[in-house]
C-alpha positions as CSV (number, residue, x, y, z in Angstrom):
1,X,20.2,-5.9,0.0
2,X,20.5,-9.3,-1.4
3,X,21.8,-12.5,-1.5
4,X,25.7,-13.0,-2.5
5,X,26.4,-17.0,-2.4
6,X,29.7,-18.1,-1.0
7,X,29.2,-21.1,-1.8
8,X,26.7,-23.8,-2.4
9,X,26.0,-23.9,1.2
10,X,26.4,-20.4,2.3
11,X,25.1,-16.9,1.3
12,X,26.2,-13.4,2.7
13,X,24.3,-10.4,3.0
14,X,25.0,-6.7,3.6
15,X,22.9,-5.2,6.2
16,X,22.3,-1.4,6.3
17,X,20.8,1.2,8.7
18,X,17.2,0.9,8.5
19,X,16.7,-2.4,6.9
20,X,16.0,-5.8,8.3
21,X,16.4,-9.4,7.6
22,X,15.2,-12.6,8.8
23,X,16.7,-15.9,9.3
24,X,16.4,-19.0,10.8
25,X,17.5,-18.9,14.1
26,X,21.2,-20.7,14.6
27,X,21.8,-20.1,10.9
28,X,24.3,-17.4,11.0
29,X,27.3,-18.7,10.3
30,X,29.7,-15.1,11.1
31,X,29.1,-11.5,10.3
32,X,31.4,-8.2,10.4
33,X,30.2,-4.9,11.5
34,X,27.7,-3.5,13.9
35,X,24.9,-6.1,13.4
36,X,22.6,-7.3,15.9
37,X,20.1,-10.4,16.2
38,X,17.1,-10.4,18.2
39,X,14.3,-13.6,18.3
40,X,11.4,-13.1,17.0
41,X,8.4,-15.3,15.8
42,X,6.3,-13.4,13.7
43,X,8.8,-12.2,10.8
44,X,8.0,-10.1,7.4
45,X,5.2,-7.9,7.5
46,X,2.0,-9.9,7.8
47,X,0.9,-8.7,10.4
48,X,-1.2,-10.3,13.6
49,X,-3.5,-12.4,11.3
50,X,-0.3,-13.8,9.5
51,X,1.2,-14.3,12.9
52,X,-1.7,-16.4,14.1
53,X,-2.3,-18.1,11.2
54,X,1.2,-19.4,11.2
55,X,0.6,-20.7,14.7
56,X,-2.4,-22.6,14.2
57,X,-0.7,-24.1,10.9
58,X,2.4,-24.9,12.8
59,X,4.8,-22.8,10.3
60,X,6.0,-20.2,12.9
61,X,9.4,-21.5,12.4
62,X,11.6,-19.8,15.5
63,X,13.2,-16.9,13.1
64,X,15.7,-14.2,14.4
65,X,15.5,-10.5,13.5
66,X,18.7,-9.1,11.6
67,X,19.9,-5.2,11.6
68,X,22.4,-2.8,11.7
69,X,25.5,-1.9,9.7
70,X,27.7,-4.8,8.5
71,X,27.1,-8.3,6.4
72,X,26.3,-11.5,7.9
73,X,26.8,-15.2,6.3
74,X,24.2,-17.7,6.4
75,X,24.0,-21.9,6.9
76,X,22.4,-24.3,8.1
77,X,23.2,-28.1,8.3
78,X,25.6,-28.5,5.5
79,X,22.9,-27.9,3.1
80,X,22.6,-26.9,-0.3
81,X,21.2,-23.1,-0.6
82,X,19.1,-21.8,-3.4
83,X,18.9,-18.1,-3.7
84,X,15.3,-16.9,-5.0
85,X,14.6,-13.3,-6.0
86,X,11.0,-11.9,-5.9
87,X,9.6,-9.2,-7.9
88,X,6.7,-8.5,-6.6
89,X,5.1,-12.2,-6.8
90,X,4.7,-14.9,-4.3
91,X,6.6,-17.9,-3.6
92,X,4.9,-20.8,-1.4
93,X,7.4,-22.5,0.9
94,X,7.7,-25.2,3.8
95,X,8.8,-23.0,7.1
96,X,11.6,-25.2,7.8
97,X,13.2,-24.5,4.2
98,X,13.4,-21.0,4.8
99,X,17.1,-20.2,5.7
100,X,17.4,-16.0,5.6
101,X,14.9,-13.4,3.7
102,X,14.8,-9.8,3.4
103,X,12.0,-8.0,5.8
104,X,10.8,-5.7,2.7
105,X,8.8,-9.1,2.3
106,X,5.2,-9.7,3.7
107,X,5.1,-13.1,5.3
108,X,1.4,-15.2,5.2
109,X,0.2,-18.5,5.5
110,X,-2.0,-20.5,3.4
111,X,-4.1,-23.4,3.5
112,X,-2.7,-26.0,1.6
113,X,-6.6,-26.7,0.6
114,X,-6.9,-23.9,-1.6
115,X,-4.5,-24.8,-4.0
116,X,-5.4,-28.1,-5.3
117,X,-8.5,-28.7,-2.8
118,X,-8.6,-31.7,-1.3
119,X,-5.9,-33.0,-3.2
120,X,-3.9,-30.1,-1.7
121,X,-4.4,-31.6,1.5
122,X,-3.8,-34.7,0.6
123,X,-0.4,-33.8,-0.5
124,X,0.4,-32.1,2.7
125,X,-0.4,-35.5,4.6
126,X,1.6,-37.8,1.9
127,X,4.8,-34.9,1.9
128,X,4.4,-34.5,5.9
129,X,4.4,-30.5,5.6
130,X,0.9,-30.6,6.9
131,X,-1.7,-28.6,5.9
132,X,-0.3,-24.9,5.6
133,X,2.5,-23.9,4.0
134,X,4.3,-20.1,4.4
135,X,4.0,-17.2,1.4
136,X,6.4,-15.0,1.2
137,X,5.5,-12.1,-1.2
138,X,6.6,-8.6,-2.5
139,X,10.4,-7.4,-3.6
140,X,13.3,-9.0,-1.9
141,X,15.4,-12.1,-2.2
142,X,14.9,-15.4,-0.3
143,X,17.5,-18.2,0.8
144,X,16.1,-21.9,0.6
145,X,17.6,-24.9,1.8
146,X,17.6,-28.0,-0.2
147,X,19.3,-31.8,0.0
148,X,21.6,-32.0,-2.9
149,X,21.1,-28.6,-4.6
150,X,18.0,-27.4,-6.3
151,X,16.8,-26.8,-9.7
152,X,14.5,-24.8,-11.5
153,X,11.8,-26.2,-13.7
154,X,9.1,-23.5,-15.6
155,X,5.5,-24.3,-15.8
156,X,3.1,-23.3,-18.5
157,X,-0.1,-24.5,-19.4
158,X,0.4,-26.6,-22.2
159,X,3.8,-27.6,-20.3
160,X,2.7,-28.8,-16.7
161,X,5.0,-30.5,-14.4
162,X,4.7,-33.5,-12.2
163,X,7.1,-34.0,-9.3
164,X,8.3,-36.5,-6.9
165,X,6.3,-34.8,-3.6
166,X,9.3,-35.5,-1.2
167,X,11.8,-34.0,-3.8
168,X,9.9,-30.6,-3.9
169,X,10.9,-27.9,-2.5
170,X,8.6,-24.3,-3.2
171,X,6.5,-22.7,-6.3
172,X,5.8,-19.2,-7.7
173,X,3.7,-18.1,-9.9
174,X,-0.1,-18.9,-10.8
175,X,-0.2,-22.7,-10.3
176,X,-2.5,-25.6,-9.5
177,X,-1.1,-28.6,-7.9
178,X,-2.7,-31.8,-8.1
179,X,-1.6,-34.9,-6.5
180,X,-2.2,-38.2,-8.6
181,X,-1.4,-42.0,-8.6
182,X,2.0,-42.4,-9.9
183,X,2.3,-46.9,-10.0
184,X,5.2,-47.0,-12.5
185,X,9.1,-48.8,-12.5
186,X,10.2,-47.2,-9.2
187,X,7.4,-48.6,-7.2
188,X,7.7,-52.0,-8.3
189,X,11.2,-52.6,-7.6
190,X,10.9,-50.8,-3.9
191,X,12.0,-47.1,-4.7
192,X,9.0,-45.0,-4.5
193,X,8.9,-42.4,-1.9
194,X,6.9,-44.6,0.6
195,X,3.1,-43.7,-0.9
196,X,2.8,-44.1,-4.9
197,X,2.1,-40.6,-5.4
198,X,2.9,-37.4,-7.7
199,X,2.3,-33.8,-7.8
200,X,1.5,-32.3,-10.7
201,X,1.9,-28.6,-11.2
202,X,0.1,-26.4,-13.8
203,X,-0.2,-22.9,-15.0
204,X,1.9,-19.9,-15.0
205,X,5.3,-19.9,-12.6
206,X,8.1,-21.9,-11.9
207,X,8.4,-25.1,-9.0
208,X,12.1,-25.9,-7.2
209,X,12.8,-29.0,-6.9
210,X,15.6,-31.1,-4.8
211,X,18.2,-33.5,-6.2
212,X,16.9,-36.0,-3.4
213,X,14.2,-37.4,-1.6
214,X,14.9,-36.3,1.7
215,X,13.4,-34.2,4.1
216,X,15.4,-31.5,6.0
């Protein structure tokens, strides 16, 4: 199925007989065909533990359910969308950045804890995602919203990467985040991002990061 960008603030995607999509509900923009759109909270294929999980965290973002025959265009807000395709690996991503994904994906949620321990936490307070965050994992493509358009950045281990927590976006891959003091230029003339902070990502796998500091 797939993601075809439009532009750099809408996708389209075709939509067969027996295959599903998921989007943000409010986000379709127009679609041709025989499509229908029905609400639904749980999404991908987690299953009742995901589903739960996702309540407890906060991240059931209100998502609609996508199918038929026909293609469907996607956008939210005027912002910028960032296509990701998964093969097989996860990518970790706030709830309210997801715009449209494909259903062959299995949808989780994880503790923001495990990766990074308490720091992880930390950084969920300082970022104010919270504490969970949403997985998406399997084969499939995923649209992302972003302020100002994203880009990617690859991590390796003796090439970590440390980013401005409000300007990140999502992660796949194997890594570690760490959030540290970061007292430098920016802060002292007023421009940090409100606490002095930075995440610093390390391992395998690539992070996306925002041309802005804003939240959606």
């Amino acid at each position: 199925m797939g993601f075809h960008r439009i532009n750099s603030k809408m996708v389209e995607a075709r939509v067969r007989p027996g295959e599903r999509l998921f989007s943000q509900r409010g986000a379709m923009l127009a679609y041709r065909g025989a499509v229908s759109f029905t609400p639904n909270v749980q999404g991908g294929s987690g299953g009742i533990g995901s589903m739960i999980g996702r309540r407890i965290a906060g991240e059931a973002a209100p998502l609609m359910s996508v199918e038929g025959s026909g293609s469907v265009m996607f956008g939210h807000g005027g912002h910028e969308v960032h296509v990701v395709d998964l093969a097989g690996d996860t990518l970790y991503v706030e709830a309210d950045r997801l715009l449209a994904f494909e259903g062959t994906l299995r949808q989780g949620t994880m503790f923001m804890g495990s990766q990074g321990g308490v720091m992880g936490m930390v950084r969920g307070q300082v970022t104010g995602q919270g504490l969970f965050t949403t997985t998406l994992a399997g084969h499939g493509s995923v649209a992302v919203m972003a302020h100002g358009g994203v880009f990617e950045l690859p991590v390796s281990p003796d090439r970590p990467v440390h980013v401005d927590p409000q300007a990140y976006v999502a992660h796949r891959g194997e890594l570690r985040n760490r959030l540290s003091a970061a007292l430098g230029w920016r802060d002292m003339v007023g421009r940090g991002s409100g606490e002095a902070f930075q995440l610093e990502l390390s391992g395998h796998g690539t992070v996306y990061v925002q041309a802005s500091e804003e939240k959606l």
